[in-house]
N, C-alpha and C positions, 0 to 999 in steps of 0.2 A: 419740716422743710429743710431739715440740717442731714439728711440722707441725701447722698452724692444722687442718687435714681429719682430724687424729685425734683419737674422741673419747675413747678411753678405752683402755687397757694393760693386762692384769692376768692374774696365774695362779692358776689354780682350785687348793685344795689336793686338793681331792676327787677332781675328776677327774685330776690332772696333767697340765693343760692351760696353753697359755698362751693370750694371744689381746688381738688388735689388733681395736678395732671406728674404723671412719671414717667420716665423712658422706660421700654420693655423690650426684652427681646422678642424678634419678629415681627413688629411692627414699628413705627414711629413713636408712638406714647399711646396711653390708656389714660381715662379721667373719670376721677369719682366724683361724683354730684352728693352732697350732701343738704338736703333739707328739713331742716329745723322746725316740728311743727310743736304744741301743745304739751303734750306727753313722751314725742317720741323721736329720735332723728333719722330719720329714714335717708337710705344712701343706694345708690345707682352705678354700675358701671357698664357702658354699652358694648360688649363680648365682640359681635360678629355681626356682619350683613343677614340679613334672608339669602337661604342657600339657593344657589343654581341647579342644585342635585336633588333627588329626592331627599325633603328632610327628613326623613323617619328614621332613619339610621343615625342622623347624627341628634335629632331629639331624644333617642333613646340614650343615647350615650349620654348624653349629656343628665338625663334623668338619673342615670346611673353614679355619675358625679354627686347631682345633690347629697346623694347618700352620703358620701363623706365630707359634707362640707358643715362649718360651727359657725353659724350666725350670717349667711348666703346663702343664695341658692339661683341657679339660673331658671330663666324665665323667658317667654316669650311675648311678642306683643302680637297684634291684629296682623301686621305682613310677614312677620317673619324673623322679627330680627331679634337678637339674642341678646340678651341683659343679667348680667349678676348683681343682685339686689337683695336688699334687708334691711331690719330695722333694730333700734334697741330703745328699751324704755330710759330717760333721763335717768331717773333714779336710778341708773348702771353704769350711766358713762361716765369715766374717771380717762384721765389721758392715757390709761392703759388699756384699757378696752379698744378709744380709738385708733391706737396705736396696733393693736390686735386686727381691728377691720381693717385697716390699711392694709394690713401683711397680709389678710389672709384674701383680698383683692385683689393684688400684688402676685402672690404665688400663683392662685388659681390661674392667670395672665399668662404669666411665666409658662406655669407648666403645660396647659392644655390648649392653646391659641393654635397652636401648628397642627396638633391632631384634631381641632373641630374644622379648621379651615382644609383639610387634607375633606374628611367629613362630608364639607358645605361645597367644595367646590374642587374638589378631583387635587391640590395641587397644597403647597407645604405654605405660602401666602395666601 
């Protein structure tokens, strides 16, 4: 929470959630969902709408990203819509690891959000 680009920290009691939101460029903010279960902390962050365009072009792309991505990978649901997600076992997570997800959250946001959405829907938002 002590990075100028986060804007906000917090755990839902309701949901038993936690969840990091941060400004980004090209959009308003991005927010990771982190949840804590058993074994393992699995974390969420919602990329993009279901596209207007034919998705194939930009699922492939997007497939093509996985390839370089370390502990994420993008994902689709039942309509459409685009998600960067993963998991890591407790016995891994040290505040540098999370610190690691975050960033690499973070980046993948940063860099690729104008070119999926160029992608999803003809245009650079």
């Amino acid at each position: 929470a002590r990075q100028p680009w986060v804007q906000h920290v917090e755990y839902d009691v309701e949901l038993e959630r936690r969840y990091v939101r941060y400004g980004c460029e090209g959009r308003d903010a991005a927010t990771i969902y982190f949840d804590l279960h058993e074994r393992t902390l699995r974390y969420e962050l919602y990329f993009l709408p279901a596209p207007t365009l034919d998705p194939a072009p930009l699922y492939a792309w997007l497939l093509r990203r996985n390839r370089d991505l370390y502990g994420a990978c993008f994902a689709i649901d039942d309509a459409g819509e685009v998600y960067l997600n993963g998991r890591v076992a407790l016995e891994h997570l040290t505040d540098v690891e999370l610190d690691r997800i975050i960033g690499v959250l973070y980046e993948c946001t940063e860099l690729w959000f104008g070119a999926a959405c160029r992608l999803a829907f003809g245009s650079s938002n």
